[in-house]
C-alpha positions in Angstrom: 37.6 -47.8 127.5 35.7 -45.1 125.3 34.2 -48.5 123.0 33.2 -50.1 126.3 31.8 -47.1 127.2 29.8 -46.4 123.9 28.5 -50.0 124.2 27.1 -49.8 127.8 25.3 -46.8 127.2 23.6 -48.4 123.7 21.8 -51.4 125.1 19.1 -51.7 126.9 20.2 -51.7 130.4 23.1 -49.3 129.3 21.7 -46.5 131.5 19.3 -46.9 134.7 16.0 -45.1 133.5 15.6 -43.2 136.7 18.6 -41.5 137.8 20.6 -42.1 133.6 23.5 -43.6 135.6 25.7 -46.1 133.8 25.2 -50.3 134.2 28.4 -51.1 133.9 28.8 -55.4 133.6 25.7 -56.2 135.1 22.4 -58.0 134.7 20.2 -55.5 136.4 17.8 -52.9 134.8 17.7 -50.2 137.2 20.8 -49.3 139.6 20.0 -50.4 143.0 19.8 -47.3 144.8 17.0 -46.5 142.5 15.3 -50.1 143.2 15.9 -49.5 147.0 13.7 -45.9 146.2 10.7 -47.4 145.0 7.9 -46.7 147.3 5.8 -49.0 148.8 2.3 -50.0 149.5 0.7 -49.8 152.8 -3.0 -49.8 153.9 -5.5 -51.1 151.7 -3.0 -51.4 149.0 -0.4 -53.4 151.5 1.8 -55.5 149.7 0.0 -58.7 151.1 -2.3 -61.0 150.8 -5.6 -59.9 151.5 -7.5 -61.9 154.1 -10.9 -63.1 153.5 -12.5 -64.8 150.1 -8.9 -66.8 149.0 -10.6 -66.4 145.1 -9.9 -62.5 145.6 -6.6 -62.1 147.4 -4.1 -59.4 145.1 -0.6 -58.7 146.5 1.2 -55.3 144.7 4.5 -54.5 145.0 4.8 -50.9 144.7 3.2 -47.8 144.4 2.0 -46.4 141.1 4.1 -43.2 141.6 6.6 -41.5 140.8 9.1 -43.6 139.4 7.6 -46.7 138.8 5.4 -44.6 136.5 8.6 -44.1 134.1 9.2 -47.5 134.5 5.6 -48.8 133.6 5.8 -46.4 130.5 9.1 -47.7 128.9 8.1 -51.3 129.9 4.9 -50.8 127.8 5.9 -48.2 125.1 10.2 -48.1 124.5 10.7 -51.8 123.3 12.4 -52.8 127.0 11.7 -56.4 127.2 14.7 -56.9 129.3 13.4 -54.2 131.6 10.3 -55.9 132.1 11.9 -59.3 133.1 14.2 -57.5 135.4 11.1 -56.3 137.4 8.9 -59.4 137.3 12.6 -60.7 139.2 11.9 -57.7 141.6 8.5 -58.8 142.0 9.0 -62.4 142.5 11.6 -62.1 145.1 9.1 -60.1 146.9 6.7 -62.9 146.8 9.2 -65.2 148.1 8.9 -63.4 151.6 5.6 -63.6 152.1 4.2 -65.3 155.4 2.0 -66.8 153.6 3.8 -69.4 151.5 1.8 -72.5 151.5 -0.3 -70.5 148.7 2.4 -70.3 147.0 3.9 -73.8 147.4 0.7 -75.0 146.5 0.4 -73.1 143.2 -0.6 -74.8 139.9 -0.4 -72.4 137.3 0.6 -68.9 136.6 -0.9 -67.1 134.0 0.5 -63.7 132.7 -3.0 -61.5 131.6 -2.9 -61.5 128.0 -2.5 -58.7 125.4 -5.2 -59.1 122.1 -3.0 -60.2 119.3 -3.0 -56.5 117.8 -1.4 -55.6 120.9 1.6 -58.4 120.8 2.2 -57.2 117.2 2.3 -53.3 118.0 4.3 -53.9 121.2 6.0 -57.0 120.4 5.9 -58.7 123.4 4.0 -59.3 126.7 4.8 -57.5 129.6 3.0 -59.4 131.6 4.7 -62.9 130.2 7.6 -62.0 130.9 7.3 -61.0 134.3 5.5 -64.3 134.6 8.6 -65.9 133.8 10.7 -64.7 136.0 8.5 -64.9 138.8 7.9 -68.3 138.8 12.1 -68.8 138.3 12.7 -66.8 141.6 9.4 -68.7 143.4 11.3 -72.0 142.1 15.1 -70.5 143.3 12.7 -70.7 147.2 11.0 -73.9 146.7 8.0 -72.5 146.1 5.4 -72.8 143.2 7.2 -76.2 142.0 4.6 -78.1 140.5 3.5 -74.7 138.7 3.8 -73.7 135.0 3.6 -69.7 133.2 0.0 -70.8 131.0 0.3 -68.3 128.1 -2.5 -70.6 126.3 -5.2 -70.9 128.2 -6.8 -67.5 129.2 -7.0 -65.0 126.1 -8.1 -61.7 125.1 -10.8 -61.7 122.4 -11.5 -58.2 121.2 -8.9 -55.4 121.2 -9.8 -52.6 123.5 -9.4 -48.8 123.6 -6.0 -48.4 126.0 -7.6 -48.1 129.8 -5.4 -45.1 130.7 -7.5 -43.3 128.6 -10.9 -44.1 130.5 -12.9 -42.7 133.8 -13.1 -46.1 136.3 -16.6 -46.4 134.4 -15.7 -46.8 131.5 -12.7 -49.4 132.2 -15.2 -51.9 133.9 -17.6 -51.6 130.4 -14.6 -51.8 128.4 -13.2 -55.1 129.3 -16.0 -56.7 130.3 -16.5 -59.8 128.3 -13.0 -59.2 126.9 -11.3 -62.3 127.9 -11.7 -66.1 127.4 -10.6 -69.2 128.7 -8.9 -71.4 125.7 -8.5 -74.6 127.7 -10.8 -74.5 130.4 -9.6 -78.4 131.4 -6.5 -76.7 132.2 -7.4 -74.7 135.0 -10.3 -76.6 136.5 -9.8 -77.1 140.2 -6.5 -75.5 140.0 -5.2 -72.7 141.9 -4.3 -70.2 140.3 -1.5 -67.1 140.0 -2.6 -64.2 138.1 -0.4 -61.9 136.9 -0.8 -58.1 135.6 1.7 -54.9 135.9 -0.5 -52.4 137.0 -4.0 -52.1 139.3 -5.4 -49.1 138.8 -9.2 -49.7 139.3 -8.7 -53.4 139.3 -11.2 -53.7 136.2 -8.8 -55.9 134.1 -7.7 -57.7 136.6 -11.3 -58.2 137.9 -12.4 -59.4 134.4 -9.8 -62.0 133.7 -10.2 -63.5 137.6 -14.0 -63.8 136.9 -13.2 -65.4 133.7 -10.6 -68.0 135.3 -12.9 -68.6 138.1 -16.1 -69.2 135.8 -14.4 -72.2 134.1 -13.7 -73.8 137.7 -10.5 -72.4 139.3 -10.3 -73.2 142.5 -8.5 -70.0 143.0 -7.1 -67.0 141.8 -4.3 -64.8 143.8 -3.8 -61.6 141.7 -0.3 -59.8 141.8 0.9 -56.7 140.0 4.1 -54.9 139.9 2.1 -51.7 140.9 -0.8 -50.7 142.4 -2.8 -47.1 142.5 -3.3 -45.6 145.9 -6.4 -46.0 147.5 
């Protein structure tokens, strides 16, 4: 019992991250009373998709408080690639209940935004990929987002830029502008497209690879993030 013990509480998903408790003989990331205490958009922020221009619709899961803030932070910065796949699940179950599903059904690629290659070898992976991954296997698990594909080669970022946590709004839009590129723009002309990001904070990233996607002939680009600032 004590060696089972000592080899739950050394592997990643040994411990839940928010309230330390023990994952014993599961899958799962975070315990889910913790999940179930994740706060969740409303208003502008709702976890929806936004009427209006179809190019510009963003659906966020939950709140960029409180926990999720840990979570974000270990995702990025504690080598926790498992963690990371484990809420792109979260996420993409929470797509699956949308009303508005023929978006989804109708989907042709989804495309994770990228890190610059500095990034991949400081952090080691994608955040964003791999919640890509799983979210088009739980869209799939619904029927959804069949004919779709995670692109992790088409759009890329070209210059390595100062982290945005670190910059007023300003500064964030000046920062990445310009800084991504589309590698195969015959891949995503006249496709509809899923973008997909962890955080939305002033939107400037996301904003700069959706213009970028667009500008090589997307029909359309539907942003989702794990979190999303209050507005």
């Amino acid at each position: 019992m004590l060696e089972t013990l000592k080899e739950a509480l050394f592997i990643e998903n040994g411990r839940c991250p928010i309230c330390k408790r023990v994952l014993f003989f599961t899958k799962d990331h975070i315990c889910i009373d913790c999940v179930k205490k994740l706060e969740r958009p409303s208003g502008r922020e709702a976890a929806e998709m936004f009427p209006g221009d179809p190019s510009k619709r963003r659906h966020g899961v939950y709140l960029y408080k409180g926990n999720i803030k840990e979570i974000t932070h270990l995702m990025k910065f504690d080598n926790r690639p498992g963690l990371c796949s484990f809420m792109g699940k979260l996420v993409g179950r929470e797509l699956a209940l949308l009303e508005r599903q023929d978006e989804l059904e109708e989907l042709d690629l989804i495309i994770p935004v990228p890190l610059h290659l500095n990034g991949i070898k400081e952090r080691g992976y994608n955040q964003s990929e791999l919640m890509a991954m799983e979210i088009k296997s739980e869209l799939s698990k619904k029927n959804l987002a069949l004919r779709s594909k995670v692109a992790i080669d088409v759009l890329v970022k070209t210059r390595d830029t100062p982290h945005q946590r670190d910059l007023k709004k300003s500064e964030r839009l000046v920062n990445v502008k310009d800084a991504f590129e589309i590698k195969n723009p015959e891949m995503i002309r006249g496709r509809k497209v899923l973008l997909v990001d962890d955080i939305c904070t002033t939107g400037a990233t996301v904003h700069a690879c959706r213009e970028a996607i667009l500008k090589e002939g997307a029909s359309s680009v539907v942003v989702v993030v794990m979190a999303v600032v209050e507005i």
